[in-house]
N, C-alpha and C positions, 0 to 999 in steps of 0.2 A: 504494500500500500504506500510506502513511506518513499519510496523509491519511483513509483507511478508520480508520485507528486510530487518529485523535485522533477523527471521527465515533463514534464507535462509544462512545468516553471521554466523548464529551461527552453523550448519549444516556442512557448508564449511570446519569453524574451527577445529568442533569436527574428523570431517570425517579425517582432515591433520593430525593432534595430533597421531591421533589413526595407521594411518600407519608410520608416522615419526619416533612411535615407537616401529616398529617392530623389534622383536626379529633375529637378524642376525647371525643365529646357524649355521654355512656353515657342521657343522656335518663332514662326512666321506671326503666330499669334500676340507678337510682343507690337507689331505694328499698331494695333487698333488701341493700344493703350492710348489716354489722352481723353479729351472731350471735344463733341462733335456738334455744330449745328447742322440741321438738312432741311432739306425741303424738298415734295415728292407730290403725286398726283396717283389716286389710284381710286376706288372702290368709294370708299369713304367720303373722297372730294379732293382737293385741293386743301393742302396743311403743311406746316410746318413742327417743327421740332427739336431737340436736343439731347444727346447721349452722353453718356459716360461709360469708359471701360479702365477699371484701376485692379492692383492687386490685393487680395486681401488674406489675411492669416499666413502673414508669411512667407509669401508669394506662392501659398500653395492653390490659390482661387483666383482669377479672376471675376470680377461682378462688372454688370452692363446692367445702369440703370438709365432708364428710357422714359420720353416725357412726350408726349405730340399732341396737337390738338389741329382739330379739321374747325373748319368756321359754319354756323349756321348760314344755312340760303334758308329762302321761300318755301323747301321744300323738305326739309329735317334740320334739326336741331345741331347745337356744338357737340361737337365730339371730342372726347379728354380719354387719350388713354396712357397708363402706363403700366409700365412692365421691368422685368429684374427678370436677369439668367446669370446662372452661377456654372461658371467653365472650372470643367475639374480634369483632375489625370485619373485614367485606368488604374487598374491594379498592376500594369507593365508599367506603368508609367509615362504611357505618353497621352495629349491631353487632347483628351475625342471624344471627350462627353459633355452635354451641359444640361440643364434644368431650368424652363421658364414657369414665370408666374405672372398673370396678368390681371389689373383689375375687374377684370369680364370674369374671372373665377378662372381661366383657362391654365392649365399645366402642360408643358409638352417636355418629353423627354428627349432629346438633340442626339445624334451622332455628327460627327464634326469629320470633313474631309477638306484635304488641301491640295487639288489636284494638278497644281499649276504652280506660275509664282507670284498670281495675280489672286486668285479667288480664296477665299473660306468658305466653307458650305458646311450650312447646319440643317442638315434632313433628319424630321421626326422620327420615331421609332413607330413602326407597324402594331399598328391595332386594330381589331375587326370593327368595322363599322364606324369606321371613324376616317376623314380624311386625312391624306399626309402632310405635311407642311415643307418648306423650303424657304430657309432666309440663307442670301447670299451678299457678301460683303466682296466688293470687286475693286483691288487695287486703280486707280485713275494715276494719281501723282502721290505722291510720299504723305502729303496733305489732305487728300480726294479723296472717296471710295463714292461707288455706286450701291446703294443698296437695293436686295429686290426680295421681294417675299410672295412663295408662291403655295397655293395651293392644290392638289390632285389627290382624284379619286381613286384613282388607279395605280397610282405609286410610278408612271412613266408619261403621265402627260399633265405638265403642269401649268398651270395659267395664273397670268401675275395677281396677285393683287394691291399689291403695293409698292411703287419702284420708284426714287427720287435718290437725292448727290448729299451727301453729310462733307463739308469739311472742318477738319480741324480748328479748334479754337485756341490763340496764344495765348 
């Protein structure tokens, strides 16, 4: 028994050690760090907006926190929305997951791909009866990204809904 339980301690330890120190290479994703005003046209209407991408606990998180708002016309009301995603590392440690939360109640769980030297892509994870998402941040100039956020039914044809230019704020 006594011997199970120093195993078992020493296991725990080794196991902590080992991802405590993992290497936190946020790579290409080090770009979007900063704060972003945009502006964009989609679904919603014509609106503006402003983000944040900082690190947090460490540098072992980054957080994007989001703020936009569409203007009332003649024919709907202002629209205010905001949102928070929390970009993390795998259990190998590279960083290709995230987690949104939106004031609409909405939660999507992200896979994070970087297929290029221009794009980040956050496509939703698969769930039945539920559409897929796609937000893509698309390098323009060191300052510029194009954002675009899309949604499909089918998981291979996706159609915008929201696409406008964030730059950089000094």
């Amino acid at each position: 028994m006594r011997l199970d339980l120093i195993l078992l301690i020493l296991i725990f330890s080794t196991t902590t050690i080992i991802y405590g120190q993992e290497n936190n290479n946020w790579g290409k994703l080090n770009f979007l760090i900063g704060n972003w005003k945009g502006e964009g046209s989609g679904k919603p209407g014509e609106g503006e907006g402003y983000s944040s991408f900082k690190y947090d606990l460490n540098n072992k998180i980054i957080i994007r926190n989001s703020h936009s708002e569409y203007p009332a016309t003649k024919d709907k009301s202002l629209i205010v929305h905001d949102d928070l995603m929390i970009i993390y590392f795998n259990y190998s440690g590279n960083p290709d997951k995230a987690i949104y939360f939106d004031n609409e109640g909405h939660v999507i769980n992200y896979s994070i791909s970087i297929p290029n030297e221009i794009d980040i892509i956050f496509t939703s994870d698969k769930i039945p009866n539920v559409p897929l998402f796609r937000l893509t941040y698309s390098k323009i100039e060191n300052d510029l990204v194009n954002v675009k956020f899309e949604i499909s039914q089918d998981g291979e044809n996706y159609i915008p809904y929201l696409e406008g230019k964030s730059k950089r704020q000094k």
